[in-house]
mmCIF file of the N, C-alpha and C atoms, coordinates in Angstrom:
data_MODEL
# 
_entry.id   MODEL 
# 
loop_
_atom_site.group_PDB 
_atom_site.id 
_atom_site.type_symbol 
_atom_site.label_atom_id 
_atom_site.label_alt_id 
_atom_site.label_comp_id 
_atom_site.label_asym_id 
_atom_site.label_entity_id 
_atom_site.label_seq_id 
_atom_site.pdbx_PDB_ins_code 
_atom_site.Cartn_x 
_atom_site.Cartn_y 
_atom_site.Cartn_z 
_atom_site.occupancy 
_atom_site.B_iso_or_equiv 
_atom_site.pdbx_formal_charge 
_atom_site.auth_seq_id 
_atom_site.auth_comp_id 
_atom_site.auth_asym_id 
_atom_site.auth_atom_id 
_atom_site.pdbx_PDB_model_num 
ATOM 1   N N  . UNK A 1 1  ? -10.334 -31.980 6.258   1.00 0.00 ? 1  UNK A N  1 
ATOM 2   C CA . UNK A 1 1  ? -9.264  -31.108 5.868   1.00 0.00 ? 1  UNK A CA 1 
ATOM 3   C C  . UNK A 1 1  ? -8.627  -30.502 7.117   1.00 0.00 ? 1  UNK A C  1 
ATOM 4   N N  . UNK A 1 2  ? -7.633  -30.309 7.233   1.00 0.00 ? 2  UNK A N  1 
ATOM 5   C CA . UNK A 1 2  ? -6.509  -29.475 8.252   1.00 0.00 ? 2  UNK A CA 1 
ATOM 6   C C  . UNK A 1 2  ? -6.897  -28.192 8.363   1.00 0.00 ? 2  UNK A C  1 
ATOM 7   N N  . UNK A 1 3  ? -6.751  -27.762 9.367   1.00 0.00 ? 3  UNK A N  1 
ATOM 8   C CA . UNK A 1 3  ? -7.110  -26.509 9.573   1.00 0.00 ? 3  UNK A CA 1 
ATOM 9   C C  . UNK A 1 3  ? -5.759  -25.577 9.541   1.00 0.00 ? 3  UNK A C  1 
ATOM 10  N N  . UNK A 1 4  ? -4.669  -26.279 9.549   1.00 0.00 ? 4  UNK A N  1 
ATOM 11  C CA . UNK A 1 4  ? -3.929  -25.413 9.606   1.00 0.00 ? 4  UNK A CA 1 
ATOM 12  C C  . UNK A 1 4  ? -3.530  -24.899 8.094   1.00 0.00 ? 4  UNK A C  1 
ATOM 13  N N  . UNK A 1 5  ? -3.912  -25.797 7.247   1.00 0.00 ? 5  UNK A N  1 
ATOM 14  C CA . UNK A 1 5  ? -3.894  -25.175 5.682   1.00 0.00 ? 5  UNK A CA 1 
ATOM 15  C C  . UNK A 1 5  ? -4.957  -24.421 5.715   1.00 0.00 ? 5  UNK A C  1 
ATOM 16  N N  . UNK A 1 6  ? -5.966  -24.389 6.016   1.00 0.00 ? 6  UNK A N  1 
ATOM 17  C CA . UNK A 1 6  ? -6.917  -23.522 5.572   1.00 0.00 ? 6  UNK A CA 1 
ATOM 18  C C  . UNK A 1 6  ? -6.349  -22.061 6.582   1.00 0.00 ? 6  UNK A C  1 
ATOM 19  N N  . UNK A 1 7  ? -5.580  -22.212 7.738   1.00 0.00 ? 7  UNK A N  1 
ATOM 20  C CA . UNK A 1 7  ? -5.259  -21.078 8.069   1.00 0.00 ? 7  UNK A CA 1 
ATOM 21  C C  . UNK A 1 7  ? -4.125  -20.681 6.736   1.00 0.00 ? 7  UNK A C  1 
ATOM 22  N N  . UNK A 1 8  ? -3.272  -21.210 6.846   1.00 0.00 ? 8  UNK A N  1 
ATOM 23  C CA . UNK A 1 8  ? -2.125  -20.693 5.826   1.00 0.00 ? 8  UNK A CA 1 
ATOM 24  C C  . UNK A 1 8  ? -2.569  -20.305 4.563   1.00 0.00 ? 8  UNK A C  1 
ATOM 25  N N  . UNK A 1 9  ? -3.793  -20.741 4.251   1.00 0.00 ? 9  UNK A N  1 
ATOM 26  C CA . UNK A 1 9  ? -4.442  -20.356 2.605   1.00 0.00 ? 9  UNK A CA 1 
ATOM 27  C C  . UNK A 1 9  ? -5.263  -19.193 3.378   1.00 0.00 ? 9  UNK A C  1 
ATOM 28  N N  . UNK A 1 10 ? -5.879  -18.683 3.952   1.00 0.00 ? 10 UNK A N  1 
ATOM 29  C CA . UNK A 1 10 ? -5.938  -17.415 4.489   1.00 0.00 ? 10 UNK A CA 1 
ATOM 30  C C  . UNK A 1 10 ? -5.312  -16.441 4.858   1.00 0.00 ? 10 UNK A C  1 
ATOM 31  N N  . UNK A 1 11 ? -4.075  -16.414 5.111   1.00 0.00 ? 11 UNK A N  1 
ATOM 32  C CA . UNK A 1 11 ? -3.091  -16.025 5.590   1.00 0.00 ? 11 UNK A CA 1 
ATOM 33  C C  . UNK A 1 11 ? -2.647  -15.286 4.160   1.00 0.00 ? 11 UNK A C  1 
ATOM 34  N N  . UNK A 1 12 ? -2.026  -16.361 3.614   1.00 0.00 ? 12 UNK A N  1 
ATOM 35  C CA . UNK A 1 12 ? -2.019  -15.850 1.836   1.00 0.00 ? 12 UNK A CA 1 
ATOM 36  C C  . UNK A 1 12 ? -2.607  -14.702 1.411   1.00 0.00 ? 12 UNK A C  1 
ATOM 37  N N  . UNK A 1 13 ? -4.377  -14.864 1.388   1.00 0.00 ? 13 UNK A N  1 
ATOM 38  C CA . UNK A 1 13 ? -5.265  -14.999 0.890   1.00 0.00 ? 13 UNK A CA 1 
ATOM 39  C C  . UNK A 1 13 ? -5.315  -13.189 1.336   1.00 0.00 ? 13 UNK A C  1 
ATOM 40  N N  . UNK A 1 14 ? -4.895  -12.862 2.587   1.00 0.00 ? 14 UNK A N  1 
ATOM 41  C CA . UNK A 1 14 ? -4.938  -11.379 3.361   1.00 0.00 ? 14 UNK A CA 1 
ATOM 42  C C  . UNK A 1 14 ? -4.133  -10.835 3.120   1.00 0.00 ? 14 UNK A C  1 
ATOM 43  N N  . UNK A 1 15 ? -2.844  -11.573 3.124   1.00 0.00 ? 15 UNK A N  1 
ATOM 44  C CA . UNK A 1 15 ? -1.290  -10.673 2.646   1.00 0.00 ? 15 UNK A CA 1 
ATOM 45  C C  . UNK A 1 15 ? -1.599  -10.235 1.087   1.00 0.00 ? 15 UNK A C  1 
ATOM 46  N N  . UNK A 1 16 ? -2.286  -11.238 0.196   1.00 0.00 ? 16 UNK A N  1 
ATOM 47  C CA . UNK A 1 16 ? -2.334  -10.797 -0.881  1.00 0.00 ? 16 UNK A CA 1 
ATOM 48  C C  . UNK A 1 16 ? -3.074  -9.338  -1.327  1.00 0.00 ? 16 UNK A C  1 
ATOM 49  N N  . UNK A 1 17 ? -4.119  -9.580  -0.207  1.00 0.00 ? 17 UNK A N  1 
ATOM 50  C CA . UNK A 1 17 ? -5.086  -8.549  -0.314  1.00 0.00 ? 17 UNK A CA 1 
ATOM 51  C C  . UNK A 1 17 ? -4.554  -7.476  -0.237  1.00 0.00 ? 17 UNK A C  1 
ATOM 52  N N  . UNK A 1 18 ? -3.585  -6.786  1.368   1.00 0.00 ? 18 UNK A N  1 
ATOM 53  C CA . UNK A 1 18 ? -2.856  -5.957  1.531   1.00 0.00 ? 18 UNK A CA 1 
ATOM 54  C C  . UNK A 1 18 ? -1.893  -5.502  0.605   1.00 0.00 ? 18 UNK A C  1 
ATOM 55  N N  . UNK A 1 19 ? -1.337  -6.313  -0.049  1.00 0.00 ? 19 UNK A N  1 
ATOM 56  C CA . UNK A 1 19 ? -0.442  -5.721  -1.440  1.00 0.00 ? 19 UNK A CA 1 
ATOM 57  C C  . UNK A 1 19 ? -0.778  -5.539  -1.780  1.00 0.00 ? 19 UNK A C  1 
ATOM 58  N N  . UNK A 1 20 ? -1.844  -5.550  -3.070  1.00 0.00 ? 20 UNK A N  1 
ATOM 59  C CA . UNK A 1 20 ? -2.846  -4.907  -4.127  1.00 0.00 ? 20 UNK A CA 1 
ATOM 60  C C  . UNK A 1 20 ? -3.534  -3.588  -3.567  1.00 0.00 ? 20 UNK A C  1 
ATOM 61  N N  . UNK A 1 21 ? -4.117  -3.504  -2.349  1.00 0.00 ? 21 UNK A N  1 
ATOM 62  C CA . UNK A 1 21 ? -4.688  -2.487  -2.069  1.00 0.00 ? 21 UNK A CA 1 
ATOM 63  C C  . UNK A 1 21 ? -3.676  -1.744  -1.593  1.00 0.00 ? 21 UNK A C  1 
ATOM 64  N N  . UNK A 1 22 ? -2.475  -1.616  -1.629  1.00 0.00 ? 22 UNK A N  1 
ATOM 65  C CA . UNK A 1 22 ? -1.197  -1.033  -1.317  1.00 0.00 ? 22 UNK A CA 1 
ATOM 66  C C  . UNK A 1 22 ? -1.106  -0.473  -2.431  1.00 0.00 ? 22 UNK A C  1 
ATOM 67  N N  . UNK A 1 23 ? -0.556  -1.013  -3.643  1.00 0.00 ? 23 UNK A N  1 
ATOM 68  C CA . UNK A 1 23 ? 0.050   -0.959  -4.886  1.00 0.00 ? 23 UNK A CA 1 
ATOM 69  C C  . UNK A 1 23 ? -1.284  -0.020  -5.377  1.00 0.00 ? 23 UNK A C  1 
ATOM 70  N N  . UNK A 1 24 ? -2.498  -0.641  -5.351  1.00 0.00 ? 24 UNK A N  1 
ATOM 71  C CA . UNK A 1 24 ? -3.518  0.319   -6.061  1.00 0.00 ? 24 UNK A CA 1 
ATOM 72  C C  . UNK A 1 24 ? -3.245  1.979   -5.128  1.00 0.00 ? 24 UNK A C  1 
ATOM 73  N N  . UNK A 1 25 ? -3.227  1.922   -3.883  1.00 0.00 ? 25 UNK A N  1 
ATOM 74  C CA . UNK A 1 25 ? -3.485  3.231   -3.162  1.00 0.00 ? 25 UNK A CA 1 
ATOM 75  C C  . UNK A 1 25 ? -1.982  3.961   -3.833  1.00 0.00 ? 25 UNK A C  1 
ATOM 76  N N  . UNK A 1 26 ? -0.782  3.296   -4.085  1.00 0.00 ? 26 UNK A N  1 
ATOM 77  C CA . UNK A 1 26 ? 0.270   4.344   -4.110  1.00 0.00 ? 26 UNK A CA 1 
ATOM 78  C C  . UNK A 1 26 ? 0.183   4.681   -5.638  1.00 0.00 ? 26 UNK A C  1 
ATOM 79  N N  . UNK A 1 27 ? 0.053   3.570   -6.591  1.00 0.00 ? 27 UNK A N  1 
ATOM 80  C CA . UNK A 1 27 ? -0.628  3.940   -8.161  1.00 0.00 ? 27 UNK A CA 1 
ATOM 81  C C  . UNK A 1 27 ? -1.349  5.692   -7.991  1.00 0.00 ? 27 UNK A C  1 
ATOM 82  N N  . UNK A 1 28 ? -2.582  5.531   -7.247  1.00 0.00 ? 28 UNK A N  1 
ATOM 83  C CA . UNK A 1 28 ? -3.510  6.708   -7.253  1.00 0.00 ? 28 UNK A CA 1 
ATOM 84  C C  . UNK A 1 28 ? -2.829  7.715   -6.544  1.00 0.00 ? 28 UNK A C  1 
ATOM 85  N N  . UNK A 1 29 ? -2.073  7.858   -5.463  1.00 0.00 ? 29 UNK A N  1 
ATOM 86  C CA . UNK A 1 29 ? -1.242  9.082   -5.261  1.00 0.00 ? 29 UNK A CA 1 
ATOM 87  C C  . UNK A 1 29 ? -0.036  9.475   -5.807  1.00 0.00 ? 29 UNK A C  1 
ATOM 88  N N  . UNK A 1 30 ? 0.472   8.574   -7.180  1.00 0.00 ? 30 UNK A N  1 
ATOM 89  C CA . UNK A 1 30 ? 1.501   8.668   -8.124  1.00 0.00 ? 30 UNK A CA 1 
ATOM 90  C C  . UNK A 1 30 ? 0.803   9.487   -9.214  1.00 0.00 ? 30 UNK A C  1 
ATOM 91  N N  . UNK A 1 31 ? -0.504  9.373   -9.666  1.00 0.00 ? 31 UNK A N  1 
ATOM 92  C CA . UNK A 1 31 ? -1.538  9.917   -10.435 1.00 0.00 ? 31 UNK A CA 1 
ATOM 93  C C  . UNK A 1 31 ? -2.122  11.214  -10.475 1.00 0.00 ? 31 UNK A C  1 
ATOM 94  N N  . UNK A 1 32 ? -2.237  11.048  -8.720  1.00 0.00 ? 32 UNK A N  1 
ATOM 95  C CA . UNK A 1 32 ? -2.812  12.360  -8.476  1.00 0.00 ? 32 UNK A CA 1 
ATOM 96  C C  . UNK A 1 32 ? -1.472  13.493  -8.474  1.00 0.00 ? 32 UNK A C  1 
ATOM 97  N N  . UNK A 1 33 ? -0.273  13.201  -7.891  1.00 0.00 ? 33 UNK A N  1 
ATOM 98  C CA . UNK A 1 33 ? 0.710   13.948  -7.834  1.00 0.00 ? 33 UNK A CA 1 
ATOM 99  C C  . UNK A 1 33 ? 1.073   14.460  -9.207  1.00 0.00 ? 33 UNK A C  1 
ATOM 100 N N  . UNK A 1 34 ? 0.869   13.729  -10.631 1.00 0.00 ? 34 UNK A N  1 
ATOM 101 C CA . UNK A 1 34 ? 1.457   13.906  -11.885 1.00 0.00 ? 34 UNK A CA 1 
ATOM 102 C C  . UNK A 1 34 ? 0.369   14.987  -12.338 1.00 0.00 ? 34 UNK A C  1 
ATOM 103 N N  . UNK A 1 35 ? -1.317  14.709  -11.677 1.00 0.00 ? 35 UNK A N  1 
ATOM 104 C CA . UNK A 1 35 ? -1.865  15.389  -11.932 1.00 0.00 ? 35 UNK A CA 1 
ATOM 105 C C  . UNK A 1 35 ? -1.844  17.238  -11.840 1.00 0.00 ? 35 UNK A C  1 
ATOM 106 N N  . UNK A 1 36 ? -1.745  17.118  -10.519 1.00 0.00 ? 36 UNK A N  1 
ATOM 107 C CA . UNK A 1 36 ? -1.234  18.125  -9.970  1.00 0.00 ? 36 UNK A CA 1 
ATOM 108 C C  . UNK A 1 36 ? -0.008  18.951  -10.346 1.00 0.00 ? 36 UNK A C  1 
ATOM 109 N N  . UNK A 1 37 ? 0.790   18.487  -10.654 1.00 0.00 ? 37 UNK A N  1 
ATOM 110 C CA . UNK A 1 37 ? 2.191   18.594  -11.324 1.00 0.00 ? 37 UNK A CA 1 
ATOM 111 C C  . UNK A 1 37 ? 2.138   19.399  -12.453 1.00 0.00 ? 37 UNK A C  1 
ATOM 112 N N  . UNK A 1 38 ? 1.268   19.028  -13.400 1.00 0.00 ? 38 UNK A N  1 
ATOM 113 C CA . UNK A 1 38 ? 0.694   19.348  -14.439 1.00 0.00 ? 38 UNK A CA 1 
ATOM 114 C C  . UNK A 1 38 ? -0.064  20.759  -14.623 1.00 0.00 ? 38 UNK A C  1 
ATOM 115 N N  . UNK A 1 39 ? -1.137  20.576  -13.256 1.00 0.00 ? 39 UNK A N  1 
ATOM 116 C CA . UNK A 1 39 ? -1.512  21.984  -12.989 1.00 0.00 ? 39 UNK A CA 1 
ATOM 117 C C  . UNK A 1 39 ? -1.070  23.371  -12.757 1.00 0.00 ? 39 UNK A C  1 
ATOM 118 N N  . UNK A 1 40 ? 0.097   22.756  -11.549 1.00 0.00 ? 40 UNK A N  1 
ATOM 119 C CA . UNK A 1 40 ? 0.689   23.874  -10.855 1.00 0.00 ? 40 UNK A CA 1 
ATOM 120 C C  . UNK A 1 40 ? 2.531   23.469  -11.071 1.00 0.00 ? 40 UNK A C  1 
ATOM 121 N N  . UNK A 1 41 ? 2.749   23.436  -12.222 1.00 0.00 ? 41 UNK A N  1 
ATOM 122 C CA . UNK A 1 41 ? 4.547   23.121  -12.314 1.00 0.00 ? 41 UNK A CA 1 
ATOM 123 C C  . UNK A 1 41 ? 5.230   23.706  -10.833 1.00 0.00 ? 41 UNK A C  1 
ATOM 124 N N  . UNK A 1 42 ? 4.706   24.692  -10.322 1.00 0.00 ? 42 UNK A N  1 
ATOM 125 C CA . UNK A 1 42 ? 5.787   25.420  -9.977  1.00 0.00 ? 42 UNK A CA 1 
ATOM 126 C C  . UNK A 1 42 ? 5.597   25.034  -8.122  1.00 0.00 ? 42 UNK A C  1 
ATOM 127 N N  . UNK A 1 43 ? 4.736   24.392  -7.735  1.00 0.00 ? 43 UNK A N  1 
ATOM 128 C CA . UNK A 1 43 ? 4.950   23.683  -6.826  1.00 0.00 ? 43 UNK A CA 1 
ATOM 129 C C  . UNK A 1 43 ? 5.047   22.080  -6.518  1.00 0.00 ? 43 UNK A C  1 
ATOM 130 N N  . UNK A 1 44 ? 5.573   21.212  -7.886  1.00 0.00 ? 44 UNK A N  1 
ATOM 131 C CA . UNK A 1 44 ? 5.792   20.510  -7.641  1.00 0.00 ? 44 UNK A CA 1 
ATOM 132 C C  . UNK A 1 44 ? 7.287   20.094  -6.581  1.00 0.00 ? 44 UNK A C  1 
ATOM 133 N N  . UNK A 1 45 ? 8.253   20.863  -5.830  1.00 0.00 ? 45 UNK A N  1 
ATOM 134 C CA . UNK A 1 45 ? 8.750   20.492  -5.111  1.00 0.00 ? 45 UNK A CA 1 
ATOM 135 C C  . UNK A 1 45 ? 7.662   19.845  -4.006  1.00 0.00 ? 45 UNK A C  1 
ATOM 136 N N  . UNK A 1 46 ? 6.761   20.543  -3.274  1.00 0.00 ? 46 UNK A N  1 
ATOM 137 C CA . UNK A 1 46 ? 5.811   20.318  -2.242  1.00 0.00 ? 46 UNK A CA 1 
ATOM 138 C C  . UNK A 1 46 ? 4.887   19.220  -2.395  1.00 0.00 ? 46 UNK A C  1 
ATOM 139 N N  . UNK A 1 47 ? 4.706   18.631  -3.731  1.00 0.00 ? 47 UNK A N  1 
ATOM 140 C CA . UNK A 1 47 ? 3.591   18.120  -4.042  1.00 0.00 ? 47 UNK A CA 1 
ATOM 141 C C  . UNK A 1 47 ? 4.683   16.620  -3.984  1.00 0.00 ? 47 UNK A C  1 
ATOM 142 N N  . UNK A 1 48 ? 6.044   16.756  -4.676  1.00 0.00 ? 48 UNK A N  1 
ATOM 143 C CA . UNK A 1 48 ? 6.713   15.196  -4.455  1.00 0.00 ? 48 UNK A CA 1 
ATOM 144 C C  . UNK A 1 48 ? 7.058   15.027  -2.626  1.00 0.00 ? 48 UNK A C  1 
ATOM 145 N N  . UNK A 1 49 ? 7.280   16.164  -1.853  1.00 0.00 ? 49 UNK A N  1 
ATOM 146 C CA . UNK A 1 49 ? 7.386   15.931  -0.685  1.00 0.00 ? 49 UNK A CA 1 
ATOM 147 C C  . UNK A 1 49 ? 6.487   15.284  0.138   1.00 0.00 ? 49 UNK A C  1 
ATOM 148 N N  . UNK A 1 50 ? 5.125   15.717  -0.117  1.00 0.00 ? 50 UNK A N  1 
ATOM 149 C CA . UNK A 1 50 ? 4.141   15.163  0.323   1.00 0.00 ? 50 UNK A CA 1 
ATOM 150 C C  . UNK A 1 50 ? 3.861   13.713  -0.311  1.00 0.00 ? 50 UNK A C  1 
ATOM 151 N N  . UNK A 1 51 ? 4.097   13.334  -1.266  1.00 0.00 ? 51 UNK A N  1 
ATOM 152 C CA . UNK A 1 51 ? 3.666   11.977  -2.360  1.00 0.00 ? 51 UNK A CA 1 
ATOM 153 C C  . UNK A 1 51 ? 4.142   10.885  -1.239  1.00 0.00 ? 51 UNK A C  1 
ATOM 154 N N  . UNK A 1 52 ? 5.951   11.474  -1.584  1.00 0.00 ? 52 UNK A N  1 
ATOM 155 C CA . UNK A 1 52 ? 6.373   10.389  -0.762  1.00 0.00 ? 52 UNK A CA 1 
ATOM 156 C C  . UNK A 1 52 ? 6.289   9.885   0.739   1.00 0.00 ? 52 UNK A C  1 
ATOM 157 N N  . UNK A 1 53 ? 5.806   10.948  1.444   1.00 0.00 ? 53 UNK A N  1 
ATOM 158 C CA . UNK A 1 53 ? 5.428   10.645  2.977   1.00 0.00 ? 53 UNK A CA 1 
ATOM 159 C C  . UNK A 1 53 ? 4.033   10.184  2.793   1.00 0.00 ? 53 UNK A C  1 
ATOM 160 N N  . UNK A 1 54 ? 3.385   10.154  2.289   1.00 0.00 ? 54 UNK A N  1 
ATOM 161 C CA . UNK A 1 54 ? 2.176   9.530   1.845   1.00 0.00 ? 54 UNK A CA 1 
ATOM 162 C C  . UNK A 1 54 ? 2.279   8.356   1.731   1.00 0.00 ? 54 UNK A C  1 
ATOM 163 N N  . UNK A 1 55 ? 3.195   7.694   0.363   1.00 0.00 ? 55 UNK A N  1 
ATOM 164 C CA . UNK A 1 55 ? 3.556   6.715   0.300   1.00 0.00 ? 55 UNK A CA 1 
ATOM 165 C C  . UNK A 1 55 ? 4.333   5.892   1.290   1.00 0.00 ? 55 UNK A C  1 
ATOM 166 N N  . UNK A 1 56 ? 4.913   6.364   1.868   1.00 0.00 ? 56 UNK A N  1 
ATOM 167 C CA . UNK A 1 56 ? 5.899   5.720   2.993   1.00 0.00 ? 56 UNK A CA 1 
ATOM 168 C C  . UNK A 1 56 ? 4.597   5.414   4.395   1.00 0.00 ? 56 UNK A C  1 
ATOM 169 N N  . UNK A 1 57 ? 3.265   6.409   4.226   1.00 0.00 ? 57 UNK A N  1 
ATOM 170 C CA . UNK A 1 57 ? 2.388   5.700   5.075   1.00 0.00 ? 57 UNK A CA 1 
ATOM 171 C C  . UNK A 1 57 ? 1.450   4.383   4.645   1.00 0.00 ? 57 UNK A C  1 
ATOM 172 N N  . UNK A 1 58 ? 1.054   4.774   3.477   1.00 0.00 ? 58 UNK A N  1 
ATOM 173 C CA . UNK A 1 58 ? 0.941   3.506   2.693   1.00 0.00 ? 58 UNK A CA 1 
ATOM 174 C C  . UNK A 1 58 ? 1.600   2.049   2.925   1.00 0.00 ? 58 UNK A C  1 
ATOM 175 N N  . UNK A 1 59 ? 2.935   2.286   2.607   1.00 0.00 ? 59 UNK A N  1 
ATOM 176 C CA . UNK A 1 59 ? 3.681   0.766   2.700   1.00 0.00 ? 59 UNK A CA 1 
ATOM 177 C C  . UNK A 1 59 ? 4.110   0.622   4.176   1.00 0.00 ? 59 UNK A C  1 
ATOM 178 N N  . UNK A 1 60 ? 3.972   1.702   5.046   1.00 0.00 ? 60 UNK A N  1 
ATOM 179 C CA . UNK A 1 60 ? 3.962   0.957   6.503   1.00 0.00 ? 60 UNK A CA 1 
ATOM 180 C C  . UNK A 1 60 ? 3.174   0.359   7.040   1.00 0.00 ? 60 UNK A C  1 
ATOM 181 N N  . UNK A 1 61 ? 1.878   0.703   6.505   1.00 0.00 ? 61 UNK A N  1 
ATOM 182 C CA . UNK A 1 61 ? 0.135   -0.091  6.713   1.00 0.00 ? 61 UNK A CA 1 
ATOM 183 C C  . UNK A 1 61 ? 0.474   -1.241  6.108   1.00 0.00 ? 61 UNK A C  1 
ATOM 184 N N  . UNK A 1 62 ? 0.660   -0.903  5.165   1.00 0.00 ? 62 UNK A N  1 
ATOM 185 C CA . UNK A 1 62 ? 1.255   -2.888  4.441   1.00 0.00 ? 62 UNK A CA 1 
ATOM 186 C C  . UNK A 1 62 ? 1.594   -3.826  4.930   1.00 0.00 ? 62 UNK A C  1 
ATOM 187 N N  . UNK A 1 63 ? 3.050   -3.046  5.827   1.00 0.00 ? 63 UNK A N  1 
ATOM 188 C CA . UNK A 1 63 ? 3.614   -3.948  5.840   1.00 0.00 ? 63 UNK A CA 1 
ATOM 189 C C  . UNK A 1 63 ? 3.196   -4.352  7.067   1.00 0.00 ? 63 UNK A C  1 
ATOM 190 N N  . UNK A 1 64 ? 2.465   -3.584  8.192   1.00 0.00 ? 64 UNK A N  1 
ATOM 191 C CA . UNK A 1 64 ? 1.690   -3.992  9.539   1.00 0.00 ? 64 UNK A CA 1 
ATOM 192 C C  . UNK A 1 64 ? 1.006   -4.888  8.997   1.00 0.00 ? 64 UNK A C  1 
ATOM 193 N N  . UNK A 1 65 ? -0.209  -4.747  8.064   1.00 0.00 ? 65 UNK A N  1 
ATOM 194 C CA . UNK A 1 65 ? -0.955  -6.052  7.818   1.00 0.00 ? 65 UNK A CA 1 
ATOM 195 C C  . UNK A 1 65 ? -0.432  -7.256  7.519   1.00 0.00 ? 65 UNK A C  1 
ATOM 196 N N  . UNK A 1 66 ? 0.855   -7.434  6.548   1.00 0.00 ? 66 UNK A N  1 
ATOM 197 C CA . UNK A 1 66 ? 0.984   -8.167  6.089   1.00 0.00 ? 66 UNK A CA 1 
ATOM 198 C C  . UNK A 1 66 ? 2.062   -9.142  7.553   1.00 0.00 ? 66 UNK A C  1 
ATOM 199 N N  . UNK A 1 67 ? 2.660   -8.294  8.051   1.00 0.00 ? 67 UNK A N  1 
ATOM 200 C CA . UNK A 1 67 ? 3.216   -9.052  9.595   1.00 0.00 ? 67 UNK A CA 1 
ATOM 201 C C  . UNK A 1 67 ? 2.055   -9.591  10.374  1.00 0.00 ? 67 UNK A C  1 
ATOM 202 N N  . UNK A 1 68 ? 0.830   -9.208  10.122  1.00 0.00 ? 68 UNK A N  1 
ATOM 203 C CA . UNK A 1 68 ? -0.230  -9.222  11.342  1.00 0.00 ? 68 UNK A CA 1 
ATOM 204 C C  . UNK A 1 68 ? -0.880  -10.796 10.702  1.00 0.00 ? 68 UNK A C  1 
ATOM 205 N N  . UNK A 1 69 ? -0.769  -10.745 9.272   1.00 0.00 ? 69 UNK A N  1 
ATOM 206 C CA . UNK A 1 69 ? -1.216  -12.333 8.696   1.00 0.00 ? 69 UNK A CA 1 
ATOM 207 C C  . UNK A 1 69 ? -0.475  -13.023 9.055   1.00 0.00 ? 69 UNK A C  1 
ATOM 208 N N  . UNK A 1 70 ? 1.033   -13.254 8.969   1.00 0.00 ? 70 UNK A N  1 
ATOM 209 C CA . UNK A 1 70 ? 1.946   -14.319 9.098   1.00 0.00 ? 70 UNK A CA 1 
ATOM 210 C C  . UNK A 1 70 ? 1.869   -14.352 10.718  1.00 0.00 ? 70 UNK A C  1 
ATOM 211 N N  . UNK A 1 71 ? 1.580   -13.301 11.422  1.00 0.00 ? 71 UNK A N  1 
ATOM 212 C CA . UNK A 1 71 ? 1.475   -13.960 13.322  1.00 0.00 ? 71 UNK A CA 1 
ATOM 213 C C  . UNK A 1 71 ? 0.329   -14.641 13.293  1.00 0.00 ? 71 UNK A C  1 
ATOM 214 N N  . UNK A 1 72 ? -0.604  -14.412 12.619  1.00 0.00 ? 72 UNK A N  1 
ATOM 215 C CA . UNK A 1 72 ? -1.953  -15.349 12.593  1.00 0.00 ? 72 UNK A CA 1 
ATOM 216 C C  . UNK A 1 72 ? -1.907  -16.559 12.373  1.00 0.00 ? 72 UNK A C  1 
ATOM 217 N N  . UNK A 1 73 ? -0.807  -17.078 11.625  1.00 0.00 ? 73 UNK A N  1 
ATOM 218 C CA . UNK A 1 73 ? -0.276  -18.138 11.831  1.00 0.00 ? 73 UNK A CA 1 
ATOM 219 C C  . UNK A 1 73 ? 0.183   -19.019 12.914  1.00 0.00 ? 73 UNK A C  1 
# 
């Protein structure tokens, strides 16, 4: 077998990984924020401010990993 498919089916195989554990991590700080929300109505301005810089660290890790598979190529 080629090794360079078995790189590219790895490659896949990591990017895929990085999305899901992306999507699961921003799911759970979409959760926790509604949670919270719930608790304290009256600071949810602070609580979506924070969500989304959260999230925006989230999908920048992403998207580092997921650039860092396709150079592995």
């Amino acid at each position: 077998m080629d090794l360079t498919v078995l790189a590219k089916v790895a490659a896949a195989i990591a990017a895929s990984i990085a999305v899901v554990g992306a999507g699961f991590g921003i799911g759970r700080i979409g959760q926790s924020a509604m949670e919270a929300t719930a608790r304290q109505p009256e600071a949810s301005g602070n609580i979506r401010t924070t969500m989304i810089i959260v999230a925006a660290l989230i999908e920048g890790v992403a998207l580092f990993a997921l650039i860092i598979c396709f150079m592995a190529l």
